[in-house]
PLY file of the C-alpha trace (Angstrom):
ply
format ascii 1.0
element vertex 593
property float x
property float y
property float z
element edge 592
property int vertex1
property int vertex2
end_header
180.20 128.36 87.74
176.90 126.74 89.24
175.28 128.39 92.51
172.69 126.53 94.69
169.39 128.40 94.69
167.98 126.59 97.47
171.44 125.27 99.87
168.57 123.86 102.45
167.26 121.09 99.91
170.93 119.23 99.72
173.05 118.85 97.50
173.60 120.95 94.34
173.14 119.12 90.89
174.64 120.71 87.43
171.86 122.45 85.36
172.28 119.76 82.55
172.37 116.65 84.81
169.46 114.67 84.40
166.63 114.63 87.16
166.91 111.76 89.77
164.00 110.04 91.53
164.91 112.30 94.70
164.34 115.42 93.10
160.35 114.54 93.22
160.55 114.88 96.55
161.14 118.71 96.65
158.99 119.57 93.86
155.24 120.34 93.95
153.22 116.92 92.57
152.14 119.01 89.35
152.94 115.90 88.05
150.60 113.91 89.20
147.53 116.29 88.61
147.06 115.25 84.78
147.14 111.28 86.30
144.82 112.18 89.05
142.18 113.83 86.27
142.81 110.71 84.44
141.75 108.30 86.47
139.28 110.64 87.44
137.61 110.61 84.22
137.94 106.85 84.30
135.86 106.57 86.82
133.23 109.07 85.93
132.78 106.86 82.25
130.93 103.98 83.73
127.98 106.01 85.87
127.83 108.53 83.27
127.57 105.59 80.59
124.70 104.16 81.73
122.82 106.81 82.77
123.46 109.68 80.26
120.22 108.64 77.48
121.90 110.45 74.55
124.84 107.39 75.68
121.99 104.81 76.21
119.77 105.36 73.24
121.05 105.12 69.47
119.77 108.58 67.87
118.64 106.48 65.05
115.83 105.56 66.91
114.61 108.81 67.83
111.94 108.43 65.36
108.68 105.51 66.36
110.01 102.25 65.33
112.44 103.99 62.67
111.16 101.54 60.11
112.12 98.46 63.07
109.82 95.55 63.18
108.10 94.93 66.07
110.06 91.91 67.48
113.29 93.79 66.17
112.54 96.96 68.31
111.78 94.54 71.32
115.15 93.07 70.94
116.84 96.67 71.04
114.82 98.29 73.44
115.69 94.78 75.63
119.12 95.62 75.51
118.62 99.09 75.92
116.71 98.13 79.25
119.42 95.82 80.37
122.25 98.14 79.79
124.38 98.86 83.05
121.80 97.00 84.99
123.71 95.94 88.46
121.02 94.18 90.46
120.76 95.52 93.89
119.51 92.89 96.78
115.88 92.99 97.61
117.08 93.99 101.36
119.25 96.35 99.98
116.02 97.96 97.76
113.85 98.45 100.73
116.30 100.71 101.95
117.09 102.73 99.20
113.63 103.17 98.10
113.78 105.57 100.96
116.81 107.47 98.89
114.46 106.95 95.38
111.15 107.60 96.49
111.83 110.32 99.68
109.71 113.32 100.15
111.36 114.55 103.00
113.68 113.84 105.66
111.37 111.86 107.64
108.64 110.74 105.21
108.44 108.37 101.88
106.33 108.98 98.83
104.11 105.92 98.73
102.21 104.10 95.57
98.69 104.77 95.23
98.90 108.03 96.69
100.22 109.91 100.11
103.26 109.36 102.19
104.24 106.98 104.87
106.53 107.39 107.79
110.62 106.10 106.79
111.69 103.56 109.13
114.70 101.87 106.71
117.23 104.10 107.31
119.65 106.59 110.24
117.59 108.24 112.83
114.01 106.33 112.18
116.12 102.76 111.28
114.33 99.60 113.55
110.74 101.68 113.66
107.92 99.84 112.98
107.24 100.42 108.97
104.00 100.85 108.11
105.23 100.25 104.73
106.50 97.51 102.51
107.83 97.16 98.62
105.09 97.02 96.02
105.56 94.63 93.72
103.35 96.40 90.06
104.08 93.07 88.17
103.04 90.81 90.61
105.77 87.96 92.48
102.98 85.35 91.02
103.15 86.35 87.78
106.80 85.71 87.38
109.17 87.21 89.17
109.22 85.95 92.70
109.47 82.66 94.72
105.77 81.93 94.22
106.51 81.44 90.52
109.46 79.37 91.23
112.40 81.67 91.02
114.53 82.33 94.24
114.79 85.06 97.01
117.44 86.75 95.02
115.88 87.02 91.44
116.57 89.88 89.38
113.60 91.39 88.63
112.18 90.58 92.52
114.26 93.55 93.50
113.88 95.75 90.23
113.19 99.24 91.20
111.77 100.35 88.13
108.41 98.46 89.30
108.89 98.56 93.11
107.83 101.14 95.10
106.86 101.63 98.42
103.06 101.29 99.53
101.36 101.06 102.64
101.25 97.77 103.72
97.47 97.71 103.87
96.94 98.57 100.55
99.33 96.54 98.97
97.68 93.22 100.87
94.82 94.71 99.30
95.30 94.72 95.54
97.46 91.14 96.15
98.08 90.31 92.61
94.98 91.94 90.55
95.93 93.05 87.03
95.54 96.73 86.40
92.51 97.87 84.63
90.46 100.66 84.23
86.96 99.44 86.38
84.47 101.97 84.51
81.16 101.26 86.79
82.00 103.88 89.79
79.82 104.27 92.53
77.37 107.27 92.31
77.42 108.00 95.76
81.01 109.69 95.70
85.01 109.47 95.39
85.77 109.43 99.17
86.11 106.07 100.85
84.38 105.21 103.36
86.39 103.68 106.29
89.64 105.55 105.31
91.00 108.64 105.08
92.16 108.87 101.02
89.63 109.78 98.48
91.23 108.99 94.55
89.12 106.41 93.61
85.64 105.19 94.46
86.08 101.34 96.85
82.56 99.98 96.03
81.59 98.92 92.38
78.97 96.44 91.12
81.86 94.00 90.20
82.71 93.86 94.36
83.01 95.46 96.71
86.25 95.56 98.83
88.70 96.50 101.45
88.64 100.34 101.87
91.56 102.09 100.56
92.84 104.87 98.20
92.66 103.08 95.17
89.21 101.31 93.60
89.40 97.68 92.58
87.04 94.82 91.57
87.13 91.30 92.22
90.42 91.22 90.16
91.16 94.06 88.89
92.89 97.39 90.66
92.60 100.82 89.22
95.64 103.36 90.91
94.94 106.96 91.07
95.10 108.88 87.76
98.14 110.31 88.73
99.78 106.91 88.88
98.44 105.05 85.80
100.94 106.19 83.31
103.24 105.89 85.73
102.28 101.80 86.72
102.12 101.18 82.64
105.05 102.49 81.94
106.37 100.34 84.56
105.19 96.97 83.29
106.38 98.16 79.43
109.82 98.31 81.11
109.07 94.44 82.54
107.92 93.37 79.22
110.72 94.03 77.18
113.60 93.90 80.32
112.88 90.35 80.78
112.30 87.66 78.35
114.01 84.65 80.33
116.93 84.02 78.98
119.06 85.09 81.78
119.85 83.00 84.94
117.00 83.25 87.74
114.46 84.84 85.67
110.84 84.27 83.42
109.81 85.52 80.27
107.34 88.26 81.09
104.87 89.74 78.72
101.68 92.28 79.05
98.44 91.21 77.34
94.82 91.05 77.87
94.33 87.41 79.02
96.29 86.84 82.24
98.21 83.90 82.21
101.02 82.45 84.89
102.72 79.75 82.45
99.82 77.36 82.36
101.79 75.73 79.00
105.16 75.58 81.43
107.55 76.93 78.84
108.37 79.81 81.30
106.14 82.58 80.14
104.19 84.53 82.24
101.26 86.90 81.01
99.60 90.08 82.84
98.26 92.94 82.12
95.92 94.54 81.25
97.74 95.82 77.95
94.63 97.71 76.78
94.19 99.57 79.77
97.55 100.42 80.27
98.03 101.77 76.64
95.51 104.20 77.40
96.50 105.26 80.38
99.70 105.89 78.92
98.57 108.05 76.01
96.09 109.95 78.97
98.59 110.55 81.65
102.32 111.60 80.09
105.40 111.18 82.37
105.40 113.74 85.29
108.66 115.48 86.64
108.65 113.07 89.62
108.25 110.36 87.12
111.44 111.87 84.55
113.71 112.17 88.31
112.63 108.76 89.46
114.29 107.23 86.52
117.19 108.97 86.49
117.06 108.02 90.14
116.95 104.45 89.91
119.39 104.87 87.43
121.94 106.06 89.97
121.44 102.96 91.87
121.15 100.52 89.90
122.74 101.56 86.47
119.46 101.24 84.07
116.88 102.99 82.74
113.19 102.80 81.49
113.06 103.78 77.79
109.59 103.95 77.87
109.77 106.99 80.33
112.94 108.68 78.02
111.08 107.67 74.54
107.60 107.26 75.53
106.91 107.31 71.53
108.31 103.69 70.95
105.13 102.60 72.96
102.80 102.51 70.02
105.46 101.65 67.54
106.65 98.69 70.55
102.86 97.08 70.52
101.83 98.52 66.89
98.60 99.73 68.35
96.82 103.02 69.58
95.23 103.47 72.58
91.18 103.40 72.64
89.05 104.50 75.24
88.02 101.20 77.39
84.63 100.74 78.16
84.02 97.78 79.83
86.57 96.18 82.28
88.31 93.45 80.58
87.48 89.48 81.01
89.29 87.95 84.20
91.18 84.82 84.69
90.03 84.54 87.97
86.98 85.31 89.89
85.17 85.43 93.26
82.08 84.25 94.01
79.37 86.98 94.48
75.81 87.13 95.92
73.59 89.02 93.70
72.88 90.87 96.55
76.31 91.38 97.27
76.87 94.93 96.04
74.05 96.24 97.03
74.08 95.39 100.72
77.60 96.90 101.01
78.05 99.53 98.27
77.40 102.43 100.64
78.87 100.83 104.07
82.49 100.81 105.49
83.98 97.13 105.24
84.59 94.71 108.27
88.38 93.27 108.04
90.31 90.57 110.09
91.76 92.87 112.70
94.06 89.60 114.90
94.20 86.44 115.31
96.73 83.72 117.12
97.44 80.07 115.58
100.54 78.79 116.65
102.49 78.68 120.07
105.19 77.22 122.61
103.84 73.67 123.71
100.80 72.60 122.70
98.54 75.26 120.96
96.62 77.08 123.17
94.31 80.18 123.22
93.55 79.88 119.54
91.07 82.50 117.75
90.08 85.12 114.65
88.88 88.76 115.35
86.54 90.63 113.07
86.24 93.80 113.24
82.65 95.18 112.34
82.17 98.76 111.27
78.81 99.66 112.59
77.19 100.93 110.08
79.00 98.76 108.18
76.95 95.22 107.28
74.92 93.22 109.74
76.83 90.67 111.29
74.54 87.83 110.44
75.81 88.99 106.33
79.79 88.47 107.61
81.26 85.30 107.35
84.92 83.59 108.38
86.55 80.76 106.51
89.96 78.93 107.48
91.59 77.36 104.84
94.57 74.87 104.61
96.94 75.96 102.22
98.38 72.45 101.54
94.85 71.15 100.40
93.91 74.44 98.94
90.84 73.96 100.51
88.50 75.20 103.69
88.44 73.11 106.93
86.25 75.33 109.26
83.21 77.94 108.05
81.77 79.95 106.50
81.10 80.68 110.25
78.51 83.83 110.29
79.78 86.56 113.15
76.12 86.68 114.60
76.18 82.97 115.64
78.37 80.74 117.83
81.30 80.55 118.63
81.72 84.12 117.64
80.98 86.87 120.17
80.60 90.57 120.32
83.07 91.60 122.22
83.79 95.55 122.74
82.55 98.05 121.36
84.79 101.51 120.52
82.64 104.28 119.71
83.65 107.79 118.53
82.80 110.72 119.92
82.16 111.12 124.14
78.48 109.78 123.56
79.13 107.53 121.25
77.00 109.43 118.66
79.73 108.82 115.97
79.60 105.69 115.15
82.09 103.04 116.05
83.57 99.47 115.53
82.42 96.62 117.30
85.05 93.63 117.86
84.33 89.67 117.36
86.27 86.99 118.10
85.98 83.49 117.81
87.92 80.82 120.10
88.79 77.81 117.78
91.30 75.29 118.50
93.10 73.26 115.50
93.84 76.22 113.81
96.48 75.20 111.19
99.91 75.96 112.25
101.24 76.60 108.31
102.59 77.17 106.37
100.38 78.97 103.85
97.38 78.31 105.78
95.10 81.33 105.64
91.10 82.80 107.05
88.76 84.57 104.16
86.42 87.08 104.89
83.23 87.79 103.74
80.16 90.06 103.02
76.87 88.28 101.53
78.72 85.15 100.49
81.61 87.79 98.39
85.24 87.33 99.42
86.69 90.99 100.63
89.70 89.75 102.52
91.86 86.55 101.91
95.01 86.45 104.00
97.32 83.74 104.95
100.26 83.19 106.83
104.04 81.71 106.52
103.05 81.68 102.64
100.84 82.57 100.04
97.77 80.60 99.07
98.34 80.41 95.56
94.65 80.10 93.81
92.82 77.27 93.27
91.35 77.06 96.52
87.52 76.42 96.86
84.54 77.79 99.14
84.31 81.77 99.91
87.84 82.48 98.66
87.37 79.94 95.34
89.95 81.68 92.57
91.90 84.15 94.65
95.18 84.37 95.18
95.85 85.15 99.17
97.91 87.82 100.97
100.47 87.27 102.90
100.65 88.97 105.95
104.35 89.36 106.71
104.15 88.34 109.96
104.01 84.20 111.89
103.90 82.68 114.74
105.56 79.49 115.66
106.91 77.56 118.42
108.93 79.93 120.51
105.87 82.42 120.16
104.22 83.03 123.64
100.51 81.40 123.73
99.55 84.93 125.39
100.42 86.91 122.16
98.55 87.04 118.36
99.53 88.80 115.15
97.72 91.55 115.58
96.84 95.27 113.64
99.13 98.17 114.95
98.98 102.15 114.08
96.26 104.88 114.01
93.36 104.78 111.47
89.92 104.18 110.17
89.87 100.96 108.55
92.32 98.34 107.76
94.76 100.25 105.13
96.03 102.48 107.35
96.84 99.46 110.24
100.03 97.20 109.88
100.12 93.84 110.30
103.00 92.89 113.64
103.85 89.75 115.55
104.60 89.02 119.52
101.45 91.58 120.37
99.64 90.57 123.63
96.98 89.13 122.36
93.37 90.71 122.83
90.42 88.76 121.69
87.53 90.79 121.66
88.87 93.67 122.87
91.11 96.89 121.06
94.64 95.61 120.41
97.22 96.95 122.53
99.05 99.23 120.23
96.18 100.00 118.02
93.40 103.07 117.37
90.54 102.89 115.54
89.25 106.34 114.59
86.03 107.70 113.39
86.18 108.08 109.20
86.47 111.34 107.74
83.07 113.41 107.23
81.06 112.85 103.76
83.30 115.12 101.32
86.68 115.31 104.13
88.80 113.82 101.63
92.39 113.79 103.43
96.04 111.46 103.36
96.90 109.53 106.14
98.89 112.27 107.53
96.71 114.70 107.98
94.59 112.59 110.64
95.96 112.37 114.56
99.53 111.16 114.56
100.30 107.64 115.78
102.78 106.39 117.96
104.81 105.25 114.99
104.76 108.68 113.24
107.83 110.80 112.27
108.41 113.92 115.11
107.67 115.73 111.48
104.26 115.19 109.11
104.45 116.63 105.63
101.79 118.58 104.00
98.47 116.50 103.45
97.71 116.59 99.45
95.79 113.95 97.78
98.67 114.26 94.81
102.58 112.58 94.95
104.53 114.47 96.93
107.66 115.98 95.06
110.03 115.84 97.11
112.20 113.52 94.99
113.78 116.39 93.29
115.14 117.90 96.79
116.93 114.83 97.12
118.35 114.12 93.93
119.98 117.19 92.49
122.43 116.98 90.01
121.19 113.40 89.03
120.41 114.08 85.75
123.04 111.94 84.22
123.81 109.54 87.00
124.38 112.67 89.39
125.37 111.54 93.22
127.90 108.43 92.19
130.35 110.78 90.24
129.70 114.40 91.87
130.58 112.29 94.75
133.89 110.93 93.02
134.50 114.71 91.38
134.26 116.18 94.62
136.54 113.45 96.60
139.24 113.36 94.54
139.79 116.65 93.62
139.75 117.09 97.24
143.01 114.52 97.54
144.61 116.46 94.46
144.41 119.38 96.32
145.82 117.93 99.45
148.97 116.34 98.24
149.69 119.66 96.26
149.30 121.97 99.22
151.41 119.63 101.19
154.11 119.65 98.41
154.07 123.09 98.32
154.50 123.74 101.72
156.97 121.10 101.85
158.96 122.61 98.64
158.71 126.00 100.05
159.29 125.82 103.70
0 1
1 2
2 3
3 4
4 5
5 6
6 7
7 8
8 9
9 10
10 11
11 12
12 13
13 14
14 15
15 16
16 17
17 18
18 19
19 20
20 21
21 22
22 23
23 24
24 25
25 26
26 27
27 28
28 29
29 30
30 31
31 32
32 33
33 34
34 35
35 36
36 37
37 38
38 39
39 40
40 41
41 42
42 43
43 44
44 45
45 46
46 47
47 48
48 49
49 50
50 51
51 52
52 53
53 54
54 55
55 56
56 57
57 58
58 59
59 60
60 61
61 62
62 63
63 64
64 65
65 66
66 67
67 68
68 69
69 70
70 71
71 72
72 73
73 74
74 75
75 76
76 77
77 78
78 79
79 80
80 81
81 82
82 83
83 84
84 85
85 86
86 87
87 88
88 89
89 90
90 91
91 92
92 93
93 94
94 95
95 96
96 97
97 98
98 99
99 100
100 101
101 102
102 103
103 104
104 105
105 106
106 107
107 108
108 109
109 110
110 111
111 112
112 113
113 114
114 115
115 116
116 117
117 118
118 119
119 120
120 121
121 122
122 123
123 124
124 125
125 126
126 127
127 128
128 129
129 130
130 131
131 132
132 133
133 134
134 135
135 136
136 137
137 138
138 139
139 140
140 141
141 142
142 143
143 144
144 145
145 146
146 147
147 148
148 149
149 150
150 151
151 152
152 153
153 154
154 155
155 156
156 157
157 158
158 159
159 160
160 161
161 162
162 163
163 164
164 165
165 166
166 167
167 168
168 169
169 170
170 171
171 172
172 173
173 174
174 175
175 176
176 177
177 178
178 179
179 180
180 181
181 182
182 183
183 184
184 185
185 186
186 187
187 188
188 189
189 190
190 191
191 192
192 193
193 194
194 195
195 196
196 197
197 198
198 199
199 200
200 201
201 202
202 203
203 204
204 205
205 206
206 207
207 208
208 209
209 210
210 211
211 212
212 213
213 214
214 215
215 216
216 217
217 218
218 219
219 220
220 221
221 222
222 223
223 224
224 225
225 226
226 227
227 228
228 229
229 230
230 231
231 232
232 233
233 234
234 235
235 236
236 237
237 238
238 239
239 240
240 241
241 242
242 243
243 244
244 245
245 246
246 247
247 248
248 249
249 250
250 251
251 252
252 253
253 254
254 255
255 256
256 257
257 258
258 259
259 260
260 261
261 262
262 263
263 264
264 265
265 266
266 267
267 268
268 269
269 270
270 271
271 272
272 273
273 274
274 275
275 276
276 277
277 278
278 279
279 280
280 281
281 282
282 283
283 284
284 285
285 286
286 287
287 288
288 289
289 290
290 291
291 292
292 293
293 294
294 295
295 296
296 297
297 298
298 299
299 300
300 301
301 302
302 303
303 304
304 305
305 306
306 307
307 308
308 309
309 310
310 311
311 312
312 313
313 314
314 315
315 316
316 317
317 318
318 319
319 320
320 321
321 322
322 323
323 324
324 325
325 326
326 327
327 328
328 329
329 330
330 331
331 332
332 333
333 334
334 335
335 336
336 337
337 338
338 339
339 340
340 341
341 342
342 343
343 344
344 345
345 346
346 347
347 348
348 349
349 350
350 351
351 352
352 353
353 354
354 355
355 356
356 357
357 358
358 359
359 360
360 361
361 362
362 363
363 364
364 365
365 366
366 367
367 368
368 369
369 370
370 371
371 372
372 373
373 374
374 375
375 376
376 377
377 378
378 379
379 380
380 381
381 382
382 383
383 384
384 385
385 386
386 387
387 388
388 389
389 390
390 391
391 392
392 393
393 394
394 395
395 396
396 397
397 398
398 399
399 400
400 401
401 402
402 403
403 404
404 405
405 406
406 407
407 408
408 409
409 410
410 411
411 412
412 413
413 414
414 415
415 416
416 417
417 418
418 419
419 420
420 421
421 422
422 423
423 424
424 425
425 426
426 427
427 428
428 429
429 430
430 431
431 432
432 433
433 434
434 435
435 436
436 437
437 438
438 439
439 440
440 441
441 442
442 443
443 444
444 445
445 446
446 447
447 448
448 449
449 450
450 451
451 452
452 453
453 454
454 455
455 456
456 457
457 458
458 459
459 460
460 461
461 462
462 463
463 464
464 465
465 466
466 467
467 468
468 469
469 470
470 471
471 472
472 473
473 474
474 475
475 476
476 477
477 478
478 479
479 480
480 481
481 482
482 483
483 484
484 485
485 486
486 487
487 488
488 489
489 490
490 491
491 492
492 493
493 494
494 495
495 496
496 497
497 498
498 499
499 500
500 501
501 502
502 503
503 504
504 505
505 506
506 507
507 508
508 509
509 510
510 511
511 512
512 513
513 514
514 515
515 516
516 517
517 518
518 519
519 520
520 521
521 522
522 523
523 524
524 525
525 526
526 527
527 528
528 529
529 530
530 531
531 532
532 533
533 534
534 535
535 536
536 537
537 538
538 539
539 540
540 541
541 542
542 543
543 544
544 545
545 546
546 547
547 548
548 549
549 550
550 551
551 552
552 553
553 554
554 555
555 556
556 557
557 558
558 559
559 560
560 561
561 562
562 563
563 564
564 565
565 566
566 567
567 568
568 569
569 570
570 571
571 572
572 573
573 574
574 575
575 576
576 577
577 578
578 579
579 580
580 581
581 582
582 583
583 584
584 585
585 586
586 587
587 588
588 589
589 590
590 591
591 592
């Protein structure tokens, strides 16, 4: 005799009659929970791959060099680098270095020190940034458009040596190798003109625009708490690129910079000396360790040099000595004698606007200075325009105490003006080139402080004031829709040009404040401060984060669980058990009811 347990669910089958495709309908999907984990676990393989380092690294190698030849541990540590690697657009990296390098919900960790506002991504997305992606091996040196690769080149948009800076500063160091620069200046470690205090600004070699980290005519030192950080960076370009993929150059660290002068494809920078020291004096950080892992997460590769910073030594058979003179430069400015001592103890002067190109014929054409002043006399600051196609100057060195430049106003700080102040110049000059890569130099006692251009970079080889410098680009044109009332002009809140940003479409002011912009006294002898910790601007987050000379931390808050390639598969784990659970609840209550 058969009974039906369950009369409700149709018709009753015999106990030994086979199962029909129908009868899944009425049971609970228990079935499908070992498929579910299975592709699960499928799924998981590929992050986890990549980003797990007992899965990236052979444990042979544990061990400097393992008895490995040089050029044979370059090969493995080459593919090591290049394992998983999915290239991520260089739009798409400016907005996740807001995921990689976030401090907090409203602020970004920045390179060289303190934190800038976000302005990439949800609630702050469209704000003016006053940052910008920090290229630590140079686009000149091999890995942008200026060394003849295209917009989309791998390592353009590698994260592992991109980082966000303030805009300022990174138009400042332009594309000087990194070095130790071992003649400081006496008088003390804050910088005059701007509120961040790592390094000394003004050496004998030069002395420069103000900003939080010291350089020399061609050379840029970081904070300490960055060096081992920026060499470990360019080890990772070393051995991650060697040119034999699509789209890319063969890039290697030495002492004598080089940018492919034999034209096999080979691009040298450095300085490898330097950097090995600084990576035997300043180890890998947490923030450093959860950046990796980081970057790992989005774009599916690591830097052995941060997991296995052993293989360094073994890598360039060498250990690290003390460096006590700067290393010999490729390129050089010209300095007065008198250069360093006329400006060693004085805020800088920088190009603060200027307007070149318009609707119609050109119209309303000029350069503003901005003089500091108890900064240098004006009769020691000069302006050169250059033509980027000829590589060479067509108007100056034009002094700021003599015609056609003229003192225009004056902002002091304080009510009486017993604080100090900056007083504007501008000069009217029709014909100035239109671009592209057409650029104005700036100078103190004959010494090149500032070269910027526009629509381009200015790519060396120039002569006059700027002779041997590569320029900055500013970011920012004009052209012939622009209105012939408007300039590029400095925006934000600060006390010299570092913590300005360079924008477009501004109504143009020639000697007068910009609209948009506020100069501010510099912080007291000893006030050594970030840019947050000033008056906020009308850019800034509603929110400022603690000021602190050091990196910020935050990175951790925002990446736990990374580890092994955290966020991509907790993600998954979470989703799908989610749908497992679903179906079987339904199936239940669909079984039962």
């Amino acid at each position: 005799a058969h009974t039906c347990a369950l009369p409700s669910r149709g018709p009753c089958r015999p106990e030994n009659m086979p199962p029909t495709p129908r009868d899944f309908q009425h049971r609970p999907p228990l079935l499908f929970l070992p498929l579910t984990l299975l592709l699960l676990l499928l799924q998981l393989t590929p992050a986890s791959a990549s980003c797990d380092p007992a899965v990236v690294y052979d444990p042979t190698w544990g061990t400097p060099g393992a008895g490995k030849g040089a050029e044979e541990l370059r090969a493995w540590l080459h593919s090591r680098a290049s394992a998983g690697h999915a290239p991520k657009s260089y739009n798409d990296a400016y907005q996740l270095l807001e995921t990689i390098d976030g401090f907090n919900a409203s602020h970004v960790n920045v390179v060289y020190g303190g934190t800038a506002p976000r302005c990439r991504n949800g609630a702050y997305y469209g704000r003016t940034c006053e940052w910008n992606r920090e290229h630590l091996w140079p686009q000149s040196y091999g890995v942008g458009e200026s060394a003849g690769l295209t917009a989309g080149a791998t390592p353009r948009s590698d994260m592992h040596a991109l980082m966000p800076s303030r805009a300022a500063l990174n138009s400042a160091r332009g594309n000087r190798a990194f070095a130790q620069i071992t003649a400081d200046d006496a008088r003390g470690t804050c910088a005059p003109g701007y509120a961040g205090c790592e390094s000394p600004v003004c050496t004998p070699t030069a002395c420069g625009v103000p900003g939080t980290a010291q350089h020399g005519s061609d050379m840029w030192t970081p904070p300490a708490e960055y060096r081992g950080f920026v060499a470990r960076a360019l080890f990772y370009m070393d051995v991650r690129y060697d040119g034999q993929e699509d789209n890319t150059h063969n890039l290697r660290l030495g002492d004598v910079l080089d940018r492919d002068t034999a034209g096999a494809g080979t691009f040298t920078f450095g300085v490898l000396s330097h950097l090995l020291q600084w990576h035997a004096d300043h180890p890998a950080q947490a923030w450093e360790l959860e950046r990796n892992d980081a970057v790992c997460v989005q774009q599916g590769n690591r830097n052995p040099f941060v997991d296995k910073p052993e293989l360094v030594t073994a890598l360039y058979n060498t250990s690290p000595t003390s460096p006590t003179t700067s290393p010999s430069s490729p390129t050089t400015s010209p300095a007065s004698p008198n250069a360093t001592e006329a400006t060693a103890a004085k805020p800088m002067p920088w190009i603060n606007e200027m307007h070149y190109d318009n609707a119609g014929a050109d119209a309303g054409e000029f350069v503003e200075v901005a003089l500091p002043l108890d900064g240098p006399a004006a009769a020691q600051v000069s302006v050169t325009l250059y033509n980027g196609k000829g590589k060479a100057p067509y108007w100056g060195p034009a002094l700021l105490s003599e015609a056609p430049f003229v003192r225009g106003e004056v902002v002091t700080f304080g009510t009486d003006g017993g604080g100090g102040g900056v007083a504007l110049y501008s000069a009217a000059r029709s014909g100035i080139q239109n671009g592209g890569s057409d650029g104005v130099a700036l100078a103190v006692a004959g010494a090149a402080i500032q070269f910027l251009s526009y629509e381009g970079v200015i790519d060396g080889g120039v002569g006059g004031t700027a002779a041997g410098i590569v320029s900055t680009d500013v970011g920012v044109k004009e052209g012939a829709t622009t209105a012939a009332t408007t300039s590029l002009s400095l925006q934000g809140r600060g006390s010299g040009y570092p913590a300005f940003a360079w924008a477009a479409g501004v109504a143009a002011t020639p000697g007068a404040r910009n609209a948009g912009q506020t100069i501010d006294a510099p912080p007291s002898s000893g006030a050594c401060l970030t840019p947050e910790s000033s008056s906020p601007s009308a850019t800034t987050a509603p929110s400022s984060p603690p000021a602190s000379p050091q990196r910020s931390s935050g990175t951790k808050a925002t990446l736990a669980g990374v580890g092994s390639g955290g966020h991509h598969y907790t993600f998954t784990v979470v989703v799908a058990l989610a749908v497992t659970l679903v179906f079987y609840v339904g199936g239940l209550f669909r079984y039962y009811i």
